[in-house]
C-alpha positions in Angstrom: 24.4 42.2 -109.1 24.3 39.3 -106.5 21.5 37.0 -106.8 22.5 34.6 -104.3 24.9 34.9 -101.6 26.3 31.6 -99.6 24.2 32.8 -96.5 21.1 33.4 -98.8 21.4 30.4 -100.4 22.4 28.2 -97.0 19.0 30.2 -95.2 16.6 29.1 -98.2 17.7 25.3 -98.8 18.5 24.3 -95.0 22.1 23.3 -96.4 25.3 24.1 -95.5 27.8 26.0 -97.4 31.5 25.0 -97.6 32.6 28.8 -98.5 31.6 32.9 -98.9 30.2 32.9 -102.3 28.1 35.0 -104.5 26.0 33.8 -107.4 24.5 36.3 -110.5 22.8 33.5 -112.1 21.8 29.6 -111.9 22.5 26.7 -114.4 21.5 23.3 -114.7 24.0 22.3 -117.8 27.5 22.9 -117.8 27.2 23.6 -121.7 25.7 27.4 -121.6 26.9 28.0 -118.0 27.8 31.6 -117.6 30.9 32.7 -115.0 29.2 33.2 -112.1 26.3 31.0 -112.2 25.4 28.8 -109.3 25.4 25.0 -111.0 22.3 22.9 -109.7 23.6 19.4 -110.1 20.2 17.5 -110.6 20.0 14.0 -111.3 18.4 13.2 -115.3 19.5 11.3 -117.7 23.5 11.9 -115.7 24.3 12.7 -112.5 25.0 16.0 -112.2 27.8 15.6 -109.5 29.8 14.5 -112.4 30.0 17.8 -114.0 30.9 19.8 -110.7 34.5 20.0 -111.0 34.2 21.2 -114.8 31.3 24.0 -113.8 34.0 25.5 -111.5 36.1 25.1 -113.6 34.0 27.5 -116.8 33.6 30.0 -113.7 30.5 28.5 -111.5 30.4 30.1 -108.3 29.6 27.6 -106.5 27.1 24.2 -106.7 24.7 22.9 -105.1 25.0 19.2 -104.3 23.9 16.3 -102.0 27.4 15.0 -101.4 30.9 16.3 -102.3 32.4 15.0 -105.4 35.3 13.2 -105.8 38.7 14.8 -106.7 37.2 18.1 -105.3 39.6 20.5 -103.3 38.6 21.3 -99.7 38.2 25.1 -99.9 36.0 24.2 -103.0 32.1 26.5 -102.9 29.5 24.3 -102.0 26.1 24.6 -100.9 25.5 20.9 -99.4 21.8 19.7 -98.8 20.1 16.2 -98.4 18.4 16.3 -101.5 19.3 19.1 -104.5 15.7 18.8 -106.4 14.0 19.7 -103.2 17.0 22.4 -102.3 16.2 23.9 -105.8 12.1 24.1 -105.4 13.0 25.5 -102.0 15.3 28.5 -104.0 12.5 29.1 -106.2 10.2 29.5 -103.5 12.9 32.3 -101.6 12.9 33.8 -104.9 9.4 34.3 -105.0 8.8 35.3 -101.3 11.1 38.2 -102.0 10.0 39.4 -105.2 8.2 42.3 -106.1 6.9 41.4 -109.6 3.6 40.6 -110.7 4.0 37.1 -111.7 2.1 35.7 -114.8 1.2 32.1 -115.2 0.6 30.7 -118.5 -0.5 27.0 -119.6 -2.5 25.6 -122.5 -2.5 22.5 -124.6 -1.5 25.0 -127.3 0.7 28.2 -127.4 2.5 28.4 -124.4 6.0 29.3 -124.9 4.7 31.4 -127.9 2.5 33.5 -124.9 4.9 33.2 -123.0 7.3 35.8 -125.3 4.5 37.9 -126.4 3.7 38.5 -122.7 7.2 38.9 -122.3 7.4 41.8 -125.7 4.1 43.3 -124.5 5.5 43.8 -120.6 8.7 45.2 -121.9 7.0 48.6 -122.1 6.1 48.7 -118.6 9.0 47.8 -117.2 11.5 45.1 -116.3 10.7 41.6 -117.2 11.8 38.1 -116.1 10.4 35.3 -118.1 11.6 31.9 -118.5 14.1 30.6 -121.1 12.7 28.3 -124.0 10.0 25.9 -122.6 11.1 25.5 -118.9 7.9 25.1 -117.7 8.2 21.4 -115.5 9.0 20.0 -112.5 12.8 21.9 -112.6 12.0 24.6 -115.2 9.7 26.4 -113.0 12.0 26.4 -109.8 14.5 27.5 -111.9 12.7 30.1 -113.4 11.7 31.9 -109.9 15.4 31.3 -108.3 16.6 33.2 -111.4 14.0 36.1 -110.9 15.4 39.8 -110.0 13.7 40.6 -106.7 13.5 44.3 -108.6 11.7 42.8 -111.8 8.5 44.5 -112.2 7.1 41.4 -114.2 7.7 37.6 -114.5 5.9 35.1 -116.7 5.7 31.6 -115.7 5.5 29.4 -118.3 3.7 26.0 -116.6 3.5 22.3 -118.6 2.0 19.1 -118.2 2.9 15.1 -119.2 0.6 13.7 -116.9 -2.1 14.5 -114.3 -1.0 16.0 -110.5 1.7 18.1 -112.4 0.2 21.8 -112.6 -1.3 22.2 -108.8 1.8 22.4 -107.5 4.0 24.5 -109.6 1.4 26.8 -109.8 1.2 26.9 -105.8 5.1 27.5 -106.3 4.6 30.4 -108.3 1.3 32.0 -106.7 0.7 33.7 -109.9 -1.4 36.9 -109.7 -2.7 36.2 -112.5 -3.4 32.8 -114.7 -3.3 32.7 -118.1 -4.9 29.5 -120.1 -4.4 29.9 -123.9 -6.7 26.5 -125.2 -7.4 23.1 -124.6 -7.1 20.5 -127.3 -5.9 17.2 -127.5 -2.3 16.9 -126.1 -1.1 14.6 -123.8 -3.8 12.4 -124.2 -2.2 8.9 -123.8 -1.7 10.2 -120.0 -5.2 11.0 -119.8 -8.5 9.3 -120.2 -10.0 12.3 -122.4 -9.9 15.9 -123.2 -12.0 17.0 -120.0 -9.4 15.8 -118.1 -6.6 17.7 -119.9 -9.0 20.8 -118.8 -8.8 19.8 -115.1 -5.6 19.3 -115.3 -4.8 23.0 -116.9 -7.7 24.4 -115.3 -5.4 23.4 -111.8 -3.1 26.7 -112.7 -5.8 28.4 -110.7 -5.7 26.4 -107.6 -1.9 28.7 -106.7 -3.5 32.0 -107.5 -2.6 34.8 -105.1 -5.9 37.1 -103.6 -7.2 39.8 -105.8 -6.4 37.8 -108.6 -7.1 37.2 -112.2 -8.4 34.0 -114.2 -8.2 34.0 -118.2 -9.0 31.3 -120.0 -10.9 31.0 -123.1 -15.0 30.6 -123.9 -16.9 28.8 -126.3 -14.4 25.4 -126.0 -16.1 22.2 -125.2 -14.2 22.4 -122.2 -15.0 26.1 -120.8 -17.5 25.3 -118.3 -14.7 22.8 -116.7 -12.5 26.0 -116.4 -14.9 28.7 -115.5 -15.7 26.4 -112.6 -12.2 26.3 -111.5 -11.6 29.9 -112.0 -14.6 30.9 -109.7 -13.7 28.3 -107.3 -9.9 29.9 -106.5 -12.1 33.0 -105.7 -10.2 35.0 -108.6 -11.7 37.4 -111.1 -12.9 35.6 -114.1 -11.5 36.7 -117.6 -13.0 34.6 -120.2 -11.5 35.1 -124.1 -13.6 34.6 -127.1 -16.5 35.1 -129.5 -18.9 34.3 -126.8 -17.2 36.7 -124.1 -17.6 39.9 -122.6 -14.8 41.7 -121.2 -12.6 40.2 -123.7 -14.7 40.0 -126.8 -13.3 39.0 -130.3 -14.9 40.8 -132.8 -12.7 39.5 -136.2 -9.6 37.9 -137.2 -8.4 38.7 -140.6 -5.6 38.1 -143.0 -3.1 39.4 -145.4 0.1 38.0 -146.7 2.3 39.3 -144.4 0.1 39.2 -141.2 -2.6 38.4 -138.9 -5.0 41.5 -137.4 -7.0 40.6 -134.8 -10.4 43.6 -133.3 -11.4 42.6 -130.1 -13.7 44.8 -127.1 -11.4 44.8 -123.8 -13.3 46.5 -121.1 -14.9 49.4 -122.8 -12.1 49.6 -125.5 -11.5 48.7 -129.1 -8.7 47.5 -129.6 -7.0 46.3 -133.0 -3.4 44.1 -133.4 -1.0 43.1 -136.2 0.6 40.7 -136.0 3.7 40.4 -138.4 3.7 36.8 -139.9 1.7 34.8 -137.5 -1.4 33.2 -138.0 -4.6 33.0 -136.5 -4.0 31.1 -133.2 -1.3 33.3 -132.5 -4.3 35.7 -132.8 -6.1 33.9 -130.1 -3.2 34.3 -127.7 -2.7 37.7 -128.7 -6.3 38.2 -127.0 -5.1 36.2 -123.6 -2.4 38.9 -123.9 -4.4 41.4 -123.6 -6.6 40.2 -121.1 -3.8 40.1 -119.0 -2.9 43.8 -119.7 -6.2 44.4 -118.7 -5.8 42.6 -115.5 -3.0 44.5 -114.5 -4.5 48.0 -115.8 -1.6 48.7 -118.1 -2.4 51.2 -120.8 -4.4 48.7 -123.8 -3.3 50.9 -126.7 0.4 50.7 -125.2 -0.1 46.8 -125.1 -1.9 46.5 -128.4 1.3 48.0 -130.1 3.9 46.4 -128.6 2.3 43.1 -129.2 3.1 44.1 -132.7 6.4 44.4 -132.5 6.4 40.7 -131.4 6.9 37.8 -134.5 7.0 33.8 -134.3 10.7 32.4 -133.5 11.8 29.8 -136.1 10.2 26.5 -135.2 6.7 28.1 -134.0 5.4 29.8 -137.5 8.4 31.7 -138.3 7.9 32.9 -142.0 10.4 33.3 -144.5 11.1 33.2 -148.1 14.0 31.5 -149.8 15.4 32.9 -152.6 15.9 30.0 -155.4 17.2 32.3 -158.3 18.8 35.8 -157.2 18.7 37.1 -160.9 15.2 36.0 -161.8 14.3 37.2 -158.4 12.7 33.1 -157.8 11.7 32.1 -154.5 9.1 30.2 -152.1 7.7 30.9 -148.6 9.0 29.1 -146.2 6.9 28.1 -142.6 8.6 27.1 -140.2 6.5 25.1 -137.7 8.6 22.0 -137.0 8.7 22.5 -133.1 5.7 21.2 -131.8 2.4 19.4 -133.5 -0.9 18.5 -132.0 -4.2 18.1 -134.1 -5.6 21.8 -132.9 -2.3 23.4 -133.9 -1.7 21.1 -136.9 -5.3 22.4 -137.9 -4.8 25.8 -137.1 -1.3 25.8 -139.5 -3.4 24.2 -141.9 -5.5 27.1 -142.2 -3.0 29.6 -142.3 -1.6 27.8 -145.3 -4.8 27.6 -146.6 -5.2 31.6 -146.4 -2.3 32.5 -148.2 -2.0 32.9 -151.9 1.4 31.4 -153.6 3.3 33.4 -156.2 4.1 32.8 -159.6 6.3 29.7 -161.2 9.0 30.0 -163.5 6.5 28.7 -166.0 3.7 31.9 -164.8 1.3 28.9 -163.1 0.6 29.8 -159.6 2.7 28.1 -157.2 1.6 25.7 -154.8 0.6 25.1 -151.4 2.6 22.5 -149.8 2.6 20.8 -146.5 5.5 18.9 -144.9 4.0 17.0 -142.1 5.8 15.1 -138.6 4.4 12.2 -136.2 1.9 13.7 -133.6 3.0 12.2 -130.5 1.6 11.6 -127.1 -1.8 11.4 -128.6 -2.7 7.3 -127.0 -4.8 4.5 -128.1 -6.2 6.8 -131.0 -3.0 8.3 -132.6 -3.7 6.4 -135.8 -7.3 7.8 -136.2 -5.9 11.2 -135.1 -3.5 11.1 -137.7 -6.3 10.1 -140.4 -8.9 12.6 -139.6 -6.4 15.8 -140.4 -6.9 14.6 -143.8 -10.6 15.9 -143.4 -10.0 19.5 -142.2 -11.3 21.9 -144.1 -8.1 23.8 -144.9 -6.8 20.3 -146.6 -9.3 21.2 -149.4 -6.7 24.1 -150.4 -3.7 22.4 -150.1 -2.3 20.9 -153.1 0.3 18.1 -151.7 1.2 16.6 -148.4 4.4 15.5 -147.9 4.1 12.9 -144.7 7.1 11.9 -142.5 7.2 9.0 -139.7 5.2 5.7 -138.5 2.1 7.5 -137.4 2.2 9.8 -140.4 1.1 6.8 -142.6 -2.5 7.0 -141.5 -2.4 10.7 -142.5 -1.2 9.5 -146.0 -3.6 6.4 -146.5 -6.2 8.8 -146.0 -5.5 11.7 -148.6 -6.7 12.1 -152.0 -4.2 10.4 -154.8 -3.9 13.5 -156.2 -2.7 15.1 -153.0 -0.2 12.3 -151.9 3.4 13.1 -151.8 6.1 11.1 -150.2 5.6 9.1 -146.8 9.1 8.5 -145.6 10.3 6.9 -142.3 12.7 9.7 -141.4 13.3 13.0 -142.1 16.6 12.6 -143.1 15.6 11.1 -146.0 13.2 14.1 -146.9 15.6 16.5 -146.2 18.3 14.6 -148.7 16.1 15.8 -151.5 14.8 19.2 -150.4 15.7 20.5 -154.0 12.8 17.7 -155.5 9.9 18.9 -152.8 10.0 22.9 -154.2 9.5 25.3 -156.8 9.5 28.9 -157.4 5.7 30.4 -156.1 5.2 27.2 -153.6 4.6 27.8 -149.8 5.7 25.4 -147.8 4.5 24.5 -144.5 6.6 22.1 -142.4 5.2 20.9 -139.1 5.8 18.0 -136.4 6.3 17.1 -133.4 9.8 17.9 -132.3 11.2 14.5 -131.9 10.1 13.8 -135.6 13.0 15.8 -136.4 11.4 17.8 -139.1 13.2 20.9 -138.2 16.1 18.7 -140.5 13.9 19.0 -143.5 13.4 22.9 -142.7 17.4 23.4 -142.4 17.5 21.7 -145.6 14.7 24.0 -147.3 16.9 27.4 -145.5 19.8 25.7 -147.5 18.5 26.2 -150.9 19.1 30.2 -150.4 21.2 31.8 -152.9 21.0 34.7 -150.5 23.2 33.3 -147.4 25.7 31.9 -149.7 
């Protein structure tokens, strides 16, 4: 099916186009372009009139530039505009105007992407979704997002981030959500802001594009709620509130067991109960913004409720696993894999689903132990170091037995432990990961956690290693 034609395209942008084409996808990155695509040549870290030739080359339909590359033939399918950032907000605009999806809107300081997909599992049952890919949830990612969305799709879920005040307004106006979803506020971002209530402006600014007859969620009980109830009454939307202290989307109890989170909640008139399959209990949280949002749209809650159990963390957001040490003695540890993303309210809330699970046994018949592999917090300003520090008083830290600690901010975290819980502080996790068979034993649980550009996902790709099972 055609997504874009050379006349659609031409009519959105203002530009002109050198040739009759026809475009069944978009792509930014010449790397997982797909035949067919229309390549976007946006200026980042390259140019990416330099890669023109080579997406036409894989099968690109056409691209969209601001000037013809060199070494191009004539007949070659362009769509030429003045400026190809502006071109590309202007196709995720046409692609908005003309769909008929409900669109969903989700930001938070916490748990976007990981909404983003449950939203995406739990509208599956409804009917057809469009969601975005990974995290693209910026400046590009959310143009790019709506230009890519079927004008048949009964759903889409936009997926809207933040580095720095003035960023959500707009993006949101883009996407004119019919409903906005905020999952939490915490401190993220903070060196671009002066304090956590204006990271809660900022998100609470998803609410500013909202279509009429529309729906606010966000959650109660925060520091920070009356700064989004505020917004969410003044865009003139219905107001959802999520929480202990809510009505319409009342949490009643989040429990555990080894294999899962269950989360009870009142939505509308209904009890409703959800498992989810090795999460923990912020994913329970969002799980509860979820169904607010079902509720928003008047899907059938029992429907939603199951199919949110079908959904399970991807590897670098909570993904669970155990690695088998010794196939004949049946040896093994548990494996969390967290290593995407880190800010104190998620490192806290990984803590305490460490904290609630109970190791096996050793080789020896001791219980295992409760391990935590721990990345640089970044983009946390003036008081990173402190921030750093004061995980070492969380309540969950009281159950974990070692704290393995991994780049320059990560020291403060160290400093600040018991002796007794210390384990290495290293510079890099390359150096961790060198030694992966040292840091475990049979019955441990191992929580590794950063933020991405820590790079301890290398230290969980060594830990995966150590199974006898995928050898």
């Amino acid at each position: 099916m055609s997504l874009w034609t050379a006349s659609d395209g031409a009519r959105a942008t203002g530009g002109q186009a050198t040739a009759d084409w026809q475009a069944t996808g978009l792509s930014i990155d010449t790397r997982s372009l797909q035949p067919g695509d229309l390549f976007v040549a946006l200026k980042a870290a390259r140019d990416g009139h330099d890669f023109v030739a080579q997406a036409l080359a894989r099968g690109a339909s056409a691209a969209l530039v601001s000037r013809r590359p060199e070494g191009l033939p004539e007949d070659a399918p362009l769509l030429i505009v003045p400026d190809v950032m502006a071109a590309l907000r202007a196709l995720g605009a046409a692609g908005r105007a003309r769909a008929k999806a409900r669109i969903i809107a989700v930001t938070g300081s916490v748990g976007k992407t990981s909404t983003k997909e449950m939203l995406r599992e739990m509208l599956a049952d409804f009917g057809q979704v469009h969601a975005a890919e990974a995290s693209f949830n910026n400046h590009w990612g959310v143009p790019i997002t709506l230009a890519r969305l079927d004008p048949e799709a009964d759903f889409a879920v936009v997926e809207i981030g933040m580095n720095r005040p003035g960023e959500i307004d707009p993006l949101s106006r883009l996407a004119r959500p019919h409903v906005a979803l905020i999952t939490t506020i915490a401190p993220a971002h903070l060196e671009a802001f002066d304090d956590i209530d204006g990271i809660a402006r900022e998100k609470a600014s998803i609410f500013n594009g909202l279509e009429r007859d529309s729906h606010a969620i966000y959650p109660s009980g925060l520091p920070t709620s009356p700064i989004l109830a505020e917004a969410a009454a003044a865009s003139g939307a219905t107001c959802l509130p999520f929480g202990e202290t809510a009505e319409t989307l009342r949490l009643h109890e989040i429990s555990h067991t080894e294999s899962a989170v269950v989360l009870r909640a009142q939505v509308g008139q209904m009890r409703i109960a959800v498992r989810l399959r090795d999460a923990g209990a912020h994913f329970a949280m969002n799980a509860l913004g979820c169904l607010g949002v079902a509720h928003a749209l008047g899907l059938d809650l029992a429907r939603a409720a199951l199919a949110l159990g079908r959904w399970q963390p991807p590897a670098g957001r909570g993904l669970r696993q155990q690695v088998l040490l010794d196939p004949v003695e049946e040896l093994s540890f548990t494996l969390i894999d967290d290593a995407f993303n880190a800010n104190p309210a998620s490192l806290e809330a990984a803590l305490d689903m460490l904290a609630g699970m109970t190791p096996g046994q050793s080789q020896s018949g001791r219980p295992g132990r409760r391990i935590a592999i721990l990345g640089d917090m970044l983009e946390l300003g003036p008081a990173e170091m402190a921030l750093h520090s004061a995980i070492a008083q969380t309540p969950a830290m009281a159950a974990v037995d070692l704290v393995h600690c991994v780049g320059p901010r990560m020291a403060a975290l160290h400093a600040a432990l018991p002796l007794r819980k210390r384990g290495r502080h290293v510079a890099q996790s390359e150096e961790l990961a060198q030694i992966v068979h040292k840091l475990v034993a049979p019955g441990d649980i191992v929580l590794v956690k950063g933020s991405k550009s820590s790079l301890v996902s290398r230290v969980v790709d060594g830990l995966r290693n150590l199974d006898t099972a995928t050898r």
